[in-house]
Backbone as numpy.savetxt, mean C-alpha at the origin, in Angstrom:
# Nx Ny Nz CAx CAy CAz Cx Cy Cz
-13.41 12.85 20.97 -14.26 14.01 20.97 -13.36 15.25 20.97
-13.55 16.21 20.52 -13.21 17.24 19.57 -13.73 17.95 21.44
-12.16 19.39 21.70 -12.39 19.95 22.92 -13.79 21.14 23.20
-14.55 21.27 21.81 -15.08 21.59 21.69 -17.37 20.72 22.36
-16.27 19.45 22.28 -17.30 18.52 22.80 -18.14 17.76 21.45
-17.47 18.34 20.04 -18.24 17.54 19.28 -17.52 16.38 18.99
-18.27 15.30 18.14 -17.47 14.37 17.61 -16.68 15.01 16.41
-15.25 14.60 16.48 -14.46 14.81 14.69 -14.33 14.12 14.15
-13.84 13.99 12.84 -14.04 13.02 11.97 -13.08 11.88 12.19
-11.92 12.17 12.78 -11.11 11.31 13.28 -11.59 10.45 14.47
-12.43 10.89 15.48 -12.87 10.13 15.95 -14.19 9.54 15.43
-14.89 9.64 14.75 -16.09 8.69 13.91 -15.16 7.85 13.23
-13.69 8.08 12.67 -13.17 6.94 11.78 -12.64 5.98 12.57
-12.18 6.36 13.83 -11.45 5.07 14.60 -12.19 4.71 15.24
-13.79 4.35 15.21 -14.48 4.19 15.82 -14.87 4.55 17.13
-14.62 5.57 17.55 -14.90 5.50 19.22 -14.09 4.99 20.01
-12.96 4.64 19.82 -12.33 4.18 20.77 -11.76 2.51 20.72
-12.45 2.52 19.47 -11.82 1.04 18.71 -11.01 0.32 19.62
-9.71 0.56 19.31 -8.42 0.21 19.97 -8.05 0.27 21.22
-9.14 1.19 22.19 -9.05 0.67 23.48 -10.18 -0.82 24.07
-10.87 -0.82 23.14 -11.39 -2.42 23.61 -10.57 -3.38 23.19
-9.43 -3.21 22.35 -8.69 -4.22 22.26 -7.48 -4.77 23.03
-7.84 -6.33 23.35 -6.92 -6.79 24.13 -4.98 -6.08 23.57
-4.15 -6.01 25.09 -2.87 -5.19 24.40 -2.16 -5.67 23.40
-2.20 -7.23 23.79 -1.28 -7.94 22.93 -1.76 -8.16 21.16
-3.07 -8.27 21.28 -4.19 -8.11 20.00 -3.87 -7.30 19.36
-3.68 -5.70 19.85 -3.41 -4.43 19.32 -1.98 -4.26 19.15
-0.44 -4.86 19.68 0.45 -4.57 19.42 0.29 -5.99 18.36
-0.01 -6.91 17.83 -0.01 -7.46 16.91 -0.61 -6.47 15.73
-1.61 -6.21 15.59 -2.53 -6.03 14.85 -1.45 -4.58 14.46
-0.85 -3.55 15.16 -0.05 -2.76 15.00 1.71 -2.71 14.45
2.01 -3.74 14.41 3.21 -4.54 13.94 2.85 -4.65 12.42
1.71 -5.20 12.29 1.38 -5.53 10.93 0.96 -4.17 10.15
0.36 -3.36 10.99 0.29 -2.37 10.12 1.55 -1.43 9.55
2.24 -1.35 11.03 3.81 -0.82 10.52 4.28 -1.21 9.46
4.23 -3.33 9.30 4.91 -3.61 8.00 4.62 -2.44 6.99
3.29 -2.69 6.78 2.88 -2.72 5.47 2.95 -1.04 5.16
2.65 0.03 6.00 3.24 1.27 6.02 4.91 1.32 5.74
5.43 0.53 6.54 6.82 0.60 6.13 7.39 -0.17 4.18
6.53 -0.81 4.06 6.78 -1.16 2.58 6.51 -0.11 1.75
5.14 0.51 2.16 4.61 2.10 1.58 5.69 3.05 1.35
6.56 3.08 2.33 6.95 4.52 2.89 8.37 4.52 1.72
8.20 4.02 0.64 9.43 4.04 -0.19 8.57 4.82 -1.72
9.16 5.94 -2.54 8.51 6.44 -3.17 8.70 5.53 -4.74
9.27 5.16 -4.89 9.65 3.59 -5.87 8.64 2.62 -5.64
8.47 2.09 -4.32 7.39 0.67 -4.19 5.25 1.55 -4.37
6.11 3.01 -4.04 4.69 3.38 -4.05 4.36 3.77 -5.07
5.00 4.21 -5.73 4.74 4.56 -7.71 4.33 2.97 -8.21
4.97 1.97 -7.86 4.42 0.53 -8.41 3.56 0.18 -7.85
3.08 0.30 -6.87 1.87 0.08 -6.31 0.39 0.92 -6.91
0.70 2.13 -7.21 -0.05 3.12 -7.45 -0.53 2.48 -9.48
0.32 2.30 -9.73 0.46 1.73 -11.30 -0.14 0.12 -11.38
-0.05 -0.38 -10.55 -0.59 -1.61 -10.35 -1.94 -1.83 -9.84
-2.04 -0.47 -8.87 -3.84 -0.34 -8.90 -4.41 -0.46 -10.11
-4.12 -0.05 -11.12 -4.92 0.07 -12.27 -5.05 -1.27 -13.34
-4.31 -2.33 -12.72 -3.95 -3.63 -13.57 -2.63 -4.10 -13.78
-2.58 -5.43 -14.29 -1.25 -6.10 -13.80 -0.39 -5.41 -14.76
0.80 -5.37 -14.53 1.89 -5.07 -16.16 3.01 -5.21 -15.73
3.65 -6.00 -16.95 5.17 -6.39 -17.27 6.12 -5.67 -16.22
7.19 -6.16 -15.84 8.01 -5.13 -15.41 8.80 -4.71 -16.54
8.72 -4.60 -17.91 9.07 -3.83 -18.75 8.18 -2.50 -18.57
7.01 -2.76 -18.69 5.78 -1.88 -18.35 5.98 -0.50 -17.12
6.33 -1.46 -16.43 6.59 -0.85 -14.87 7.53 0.12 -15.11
9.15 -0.84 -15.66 9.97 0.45 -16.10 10.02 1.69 -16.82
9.31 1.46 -17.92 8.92 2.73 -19.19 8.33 2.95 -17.88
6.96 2.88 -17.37 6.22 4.18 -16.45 7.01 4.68 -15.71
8.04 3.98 -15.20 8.44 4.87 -14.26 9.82 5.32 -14.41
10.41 5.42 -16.01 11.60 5.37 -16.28 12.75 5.29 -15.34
13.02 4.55 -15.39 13.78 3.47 -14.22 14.49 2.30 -14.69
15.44 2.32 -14.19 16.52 0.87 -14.51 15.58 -0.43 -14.07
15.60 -1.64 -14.82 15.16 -2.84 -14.34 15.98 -3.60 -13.24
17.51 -3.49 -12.90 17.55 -3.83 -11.36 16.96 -2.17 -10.33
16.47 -1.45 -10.49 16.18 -0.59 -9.48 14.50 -1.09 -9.31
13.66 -1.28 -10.59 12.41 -1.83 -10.70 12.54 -3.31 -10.10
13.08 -3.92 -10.18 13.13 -5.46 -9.81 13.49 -5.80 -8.28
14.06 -4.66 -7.66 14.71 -4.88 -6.36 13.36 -4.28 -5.42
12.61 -3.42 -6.09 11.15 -2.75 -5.52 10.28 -3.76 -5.19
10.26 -4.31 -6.36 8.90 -5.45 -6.65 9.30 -6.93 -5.45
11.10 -7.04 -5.41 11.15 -8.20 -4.73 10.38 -7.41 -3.26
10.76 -6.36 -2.97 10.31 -6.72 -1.52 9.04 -6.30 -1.31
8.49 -5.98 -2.34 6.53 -5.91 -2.37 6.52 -7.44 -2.65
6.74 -8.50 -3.13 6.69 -10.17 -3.22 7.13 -10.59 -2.08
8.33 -10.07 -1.31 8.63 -10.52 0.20 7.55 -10.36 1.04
6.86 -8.49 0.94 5.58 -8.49 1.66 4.08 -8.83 1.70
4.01 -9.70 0.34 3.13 -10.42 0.23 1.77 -9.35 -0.32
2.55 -8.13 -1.22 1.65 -6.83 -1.79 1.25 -7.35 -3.27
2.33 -7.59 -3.85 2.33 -7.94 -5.01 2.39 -9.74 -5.53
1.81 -10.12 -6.35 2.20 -11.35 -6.88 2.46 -11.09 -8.58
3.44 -12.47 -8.74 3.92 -12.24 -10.28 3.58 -13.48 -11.17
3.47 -13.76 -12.41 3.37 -14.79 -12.95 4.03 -14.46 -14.26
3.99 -15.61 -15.01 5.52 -15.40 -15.68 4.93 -16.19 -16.99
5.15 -15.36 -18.34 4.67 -15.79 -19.73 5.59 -15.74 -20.50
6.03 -16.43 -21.08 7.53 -16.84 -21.70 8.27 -16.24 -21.11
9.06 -15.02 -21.53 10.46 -14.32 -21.08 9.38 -13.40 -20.17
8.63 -13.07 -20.20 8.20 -11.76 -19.69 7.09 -12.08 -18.18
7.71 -11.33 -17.25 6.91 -11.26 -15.75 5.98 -10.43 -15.57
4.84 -10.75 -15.17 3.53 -9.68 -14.82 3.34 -10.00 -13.31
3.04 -8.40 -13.09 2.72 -8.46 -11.54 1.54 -8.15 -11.46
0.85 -8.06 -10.23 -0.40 -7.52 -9.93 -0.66 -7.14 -8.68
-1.45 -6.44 -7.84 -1.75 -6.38 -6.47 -2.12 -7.35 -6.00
-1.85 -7.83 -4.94 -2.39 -9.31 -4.30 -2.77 -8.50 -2.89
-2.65 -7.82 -2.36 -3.38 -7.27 -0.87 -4.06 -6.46 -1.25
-5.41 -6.32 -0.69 -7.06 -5.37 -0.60 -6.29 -4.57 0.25
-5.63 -3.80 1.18 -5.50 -3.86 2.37 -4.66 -2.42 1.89
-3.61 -2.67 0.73 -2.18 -2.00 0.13 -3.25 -1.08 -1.18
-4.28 -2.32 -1.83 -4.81 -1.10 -3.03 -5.65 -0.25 -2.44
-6.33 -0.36 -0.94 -7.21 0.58 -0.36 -6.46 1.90 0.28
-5.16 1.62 0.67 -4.20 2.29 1.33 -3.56 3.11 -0.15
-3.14 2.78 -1.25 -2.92 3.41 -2.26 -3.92 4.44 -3.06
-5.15 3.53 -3.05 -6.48 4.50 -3.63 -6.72 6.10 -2.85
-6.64 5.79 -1.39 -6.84 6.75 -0.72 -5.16 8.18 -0.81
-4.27 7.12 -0.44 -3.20 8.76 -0.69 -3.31 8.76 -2.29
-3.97 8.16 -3.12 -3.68 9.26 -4.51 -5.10 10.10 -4.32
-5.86 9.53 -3.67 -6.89 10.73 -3.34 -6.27 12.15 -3.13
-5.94 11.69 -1.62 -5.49 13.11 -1.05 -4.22 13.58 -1.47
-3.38 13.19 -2.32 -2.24 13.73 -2.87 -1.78 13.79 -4.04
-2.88 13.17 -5.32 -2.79 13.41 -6.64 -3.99 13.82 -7.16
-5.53 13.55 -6.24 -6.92 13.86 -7.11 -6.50 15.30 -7.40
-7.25 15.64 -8.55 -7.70 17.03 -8.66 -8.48 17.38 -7.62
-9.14 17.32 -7.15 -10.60 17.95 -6.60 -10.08 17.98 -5.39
């Protein structure tokens, strides 16, 4: 609650207090995991491929032209979005396609290109 005594929007989003009904150990789990996956975010390379991968799977040839970029600098991104279990790849003759594999990473991507690339 807002010192004003209303509710803010920050508190309608964390529900009320969410995280204090949760057991500690529940919440430092459940908070570990979110760090990961913020911490995989927090690289502006894994987040340009992530952001490009919202929109459908593509080559890491693909990946590179978008993001003109060397293929070991593109390939060393993607391994540790495949380490974090963001991305998955499958493989058609010579050529690798990735795609988003976590709801969790394209909901977390949809929203900062909201607030940091929408127009509006």
């Amino acid at each position: 609650m807002a010192p004003d005594g209303h509710t803010n929007d920050l508190d309608a989003s964390l529900g009320n207090g969410r995280c204090a009904r949760m057991d500690a150990d529940e919440l430092l789990g459940q908070a570990q995991e979110a760090s990961n996956l913020m911490k995989a975010l927090a690289h502006e390379g894994r987040l340009m491929i992530l952001c490009h991968l919202s929109s459908g799977e593509k080559s890491v040839t693909e990946l590179e032209n978008l993001l003109e970029s060397r293929q070991a600098a593109v390939s060393q991104q993607l391994a540790r979005l495949r380490l974090e279990g963001l991305v998955s790849a499958r493989r058609e003759g010579k050529a690798i396609y990735y795609h988003l594999s976590d709801s969790r990473a394209r909901r977390l991507v949809e929203v900062i290109y909201e607030m940091f690339c929408s127009s509006d």
